[in-house]
N, C-alpha and C positions, 0 to 999 in steps of 0.2 A: 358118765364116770367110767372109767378103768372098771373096777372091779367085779370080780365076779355076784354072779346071782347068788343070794346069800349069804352075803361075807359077814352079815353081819354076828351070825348065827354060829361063825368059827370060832376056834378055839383061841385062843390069843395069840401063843406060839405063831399058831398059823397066818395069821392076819398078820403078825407082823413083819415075819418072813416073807409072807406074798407082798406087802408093801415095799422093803427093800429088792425084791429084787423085780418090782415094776420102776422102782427108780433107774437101774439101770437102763431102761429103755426111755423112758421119761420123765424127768424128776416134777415138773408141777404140775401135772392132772393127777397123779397118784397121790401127794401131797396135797394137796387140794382136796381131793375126793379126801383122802382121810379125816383132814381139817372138818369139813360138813359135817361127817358121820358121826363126828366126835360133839361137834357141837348140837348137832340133835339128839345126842346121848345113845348114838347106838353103836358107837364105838369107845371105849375106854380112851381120857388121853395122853397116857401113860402107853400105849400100846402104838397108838397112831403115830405119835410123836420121837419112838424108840425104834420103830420100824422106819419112817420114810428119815430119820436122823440117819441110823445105822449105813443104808443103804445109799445115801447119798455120800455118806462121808466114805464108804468104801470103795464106789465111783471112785471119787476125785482118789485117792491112795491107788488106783486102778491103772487111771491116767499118769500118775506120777511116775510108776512102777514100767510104765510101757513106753514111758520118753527114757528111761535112765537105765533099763533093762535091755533094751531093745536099738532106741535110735542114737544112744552116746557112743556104744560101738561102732556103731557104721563111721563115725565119723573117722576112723579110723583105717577104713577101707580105702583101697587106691582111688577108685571113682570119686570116693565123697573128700577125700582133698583136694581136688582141683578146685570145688567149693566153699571150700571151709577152712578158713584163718583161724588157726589156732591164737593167735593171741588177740583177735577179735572175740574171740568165744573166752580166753581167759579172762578180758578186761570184762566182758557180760555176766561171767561169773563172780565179781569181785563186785557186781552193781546189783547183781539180785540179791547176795548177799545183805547187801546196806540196806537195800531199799525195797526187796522181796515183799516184806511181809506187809504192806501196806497196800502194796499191789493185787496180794492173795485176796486179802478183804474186802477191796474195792470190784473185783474180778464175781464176786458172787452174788454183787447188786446190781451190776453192767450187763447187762443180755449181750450175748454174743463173743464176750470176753475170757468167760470161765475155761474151753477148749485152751485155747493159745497159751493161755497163762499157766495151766498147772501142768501141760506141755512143758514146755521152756521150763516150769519149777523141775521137774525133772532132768532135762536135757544138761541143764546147768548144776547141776547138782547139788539142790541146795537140801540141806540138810533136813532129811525125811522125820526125824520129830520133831523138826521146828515146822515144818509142810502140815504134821498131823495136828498138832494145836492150832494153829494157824485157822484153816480149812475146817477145823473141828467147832472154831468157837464163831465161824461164818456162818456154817450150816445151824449150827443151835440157834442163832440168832435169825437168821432166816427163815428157819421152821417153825419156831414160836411164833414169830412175826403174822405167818402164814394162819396159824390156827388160828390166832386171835383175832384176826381180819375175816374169818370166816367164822367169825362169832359176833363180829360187828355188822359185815356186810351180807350174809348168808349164798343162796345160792349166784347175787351174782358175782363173787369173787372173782370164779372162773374166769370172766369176760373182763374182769377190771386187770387181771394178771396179763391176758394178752393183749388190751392196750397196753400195758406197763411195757411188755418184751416187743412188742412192734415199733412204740417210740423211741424204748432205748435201742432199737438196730439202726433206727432213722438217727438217732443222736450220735451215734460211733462214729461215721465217717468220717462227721464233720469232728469229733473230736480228733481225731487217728490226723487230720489235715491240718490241725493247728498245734500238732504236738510237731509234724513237720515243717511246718511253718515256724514256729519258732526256732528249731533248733537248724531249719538254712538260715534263718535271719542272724544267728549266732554264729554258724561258719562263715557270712557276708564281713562282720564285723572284724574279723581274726586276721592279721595278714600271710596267714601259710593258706587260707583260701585260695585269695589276690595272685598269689606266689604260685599255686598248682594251676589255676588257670591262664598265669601269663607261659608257663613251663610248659603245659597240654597244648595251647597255639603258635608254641616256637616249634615244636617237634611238628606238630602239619607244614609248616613252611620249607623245613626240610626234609627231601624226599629219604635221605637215608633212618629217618626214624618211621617211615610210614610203615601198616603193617605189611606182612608178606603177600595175604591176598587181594592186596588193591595195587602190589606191581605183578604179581603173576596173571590179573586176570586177561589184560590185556594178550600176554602170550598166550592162554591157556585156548582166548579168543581166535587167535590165531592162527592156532596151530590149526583148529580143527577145520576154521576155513582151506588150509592149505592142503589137509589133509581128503578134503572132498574133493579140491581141485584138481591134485594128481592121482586121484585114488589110490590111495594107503595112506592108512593109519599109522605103519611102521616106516615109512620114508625118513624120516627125521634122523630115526637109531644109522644112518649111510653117511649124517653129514663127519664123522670123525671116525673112519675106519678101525683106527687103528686102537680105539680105546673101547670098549664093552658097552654093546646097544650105542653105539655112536656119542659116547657122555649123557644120555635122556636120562637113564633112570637104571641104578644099580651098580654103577660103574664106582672100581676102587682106585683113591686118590693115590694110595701107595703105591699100587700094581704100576696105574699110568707112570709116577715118578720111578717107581724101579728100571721101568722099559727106557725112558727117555736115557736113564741114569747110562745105558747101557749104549747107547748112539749118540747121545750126547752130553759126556758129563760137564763139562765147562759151563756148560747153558744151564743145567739140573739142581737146582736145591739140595740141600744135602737133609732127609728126612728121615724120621725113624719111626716102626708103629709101638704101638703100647699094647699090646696083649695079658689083659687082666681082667678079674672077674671083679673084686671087690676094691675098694678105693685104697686098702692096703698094699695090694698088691699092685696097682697102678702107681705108688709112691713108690714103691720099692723099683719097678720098672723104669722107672723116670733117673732115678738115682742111677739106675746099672748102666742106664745110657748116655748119663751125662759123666760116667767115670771113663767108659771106652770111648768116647770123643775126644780125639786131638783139642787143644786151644789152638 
């Protein structure tokens, strides 16, 4: 057991307080060990039972506080949108919502489950006193559960509790695989499946949807072989003199058409740039330049 040499000998306060906040570190050997104490009568179980409740259920309010406190701003952050579909995450939150609190429940009898799930109850933000009842009436039910199995089965609870959390890690995958399982078999059935996978094999066949680095690599290839060959790496920036770094890398499309504009306008595009910061001023920019343009 967790606890210290003599706990029993503490004062209540005490014991209860050191119970919740061994939960934080680990909620069923401290829970446990209080369960035994209590059932040998050398723990009060009013005390055992309000300390490892307390402290579990401030955990989990802990975990909630540090997905919705913490990681719902980030998503926010330039980096984490390239991530994160906001209306993937609004339809999520519109599902925890309905179906949350069933999941909360089940989350505190699944070994392995509890992290993920009051995560996400946070991140989604589902409403932190429907979170605290929720989680409040798991752990009650769980802790009583615990004492009373350690009033029936005595010291080897312990050992019956880590079979329990070893099977149910060995039983997750294979659930987590048949939640997926199901719901391809439900995209199989839909015809906007049929439809994005006939749509994803017409764009391979045509090279101009292909991505950029499976037509650049081949140059990219290339260049460098050529680049060993004549010795230089800058050889390339000589093949177009007359435009900045030879057109490689840096070179402006206006500059080039202004010069062309100037030897040879007949041949030249007629083009204009857009000099603005914000999308306001780009509108506005566009407007100024389609008024001084002849028809």
């Amino acid at each position: 057991m967790w606890l210290p040499l003599g706990f029993h000998e503490w004062m209540p306060v005490a014991q209860a307080l050191t119970l919740g906040l061994l939960t934080f570190v680990q909620e069923d050997v401290p829970t446990v060990s209080a369960a035994l104490l209590a059932a040998a009568g050398s723990l009060t179980w009013k005390v055992g039972f309000l300390g490892c409740f307390l402290g579990i259920w401030m955990g989990d309010a802990l975990l909630y506080g540090l997905a919705r406190g913490v990681g719902r701003p980030m998503m926010h952050l330039a980096w984490a949108r390239r991530f994160v579909d906001p209306v993937a995450v609004a339809r999520s939150e519109q599902w925890f919502a309905d179906k949350g609190a069933w999941l909360l429940l089940s989350s505190r009898f699944v070994p392995g489950t509890r992290l993920p799930t009051y995560l996400a109850a946070g991140f989604l933000r589902l409403p932190f006193g429907r979170f605290l009842v929720v989680t409040g009436t798991a752990v009650a039910v769980w802790t009583v559960g615990i004492f009373l199995l350690a009033k029936a089965l005595g010291p080897d609870l312990l050992s019956w509790l880590r079979r329990w959390n070893s099977s149910g890690l060995a039983v997750l995958p294979l659930v987590v695989v048949l939640v997926v399982a199901i719901r391809f078999s439900c995209k199989l059935t839909g015809k906007d499946f049929w439809r994005r996978i006939h749509a994803a094999l017409g764009r391979w066949t045509r090279w101009e949807f292909w991505p950029p680095w499976l037509l650049y690599a081949p140059v990219a290839l290339n260049y460098v072989w050529l680049a060993i060959r004549f010795r230089g790496f800058t050889l390339p920036t000589a093949a177009n003199p007359g435009i900045f770094s030879g057109g490689f890398v840096g070179e402006s499309k206006i500059a080039t058409l202004s010069d062309l504009n100037v030897t040879s306008p007949e041949f030249t595009a007629e083009a204009h740039l857009v000099e603005a910061a914000t999308p306001a001023e780009r509108a506005a920019s566009l407007r100024q330049n389609a008024a001084s343009t002849p028809c």
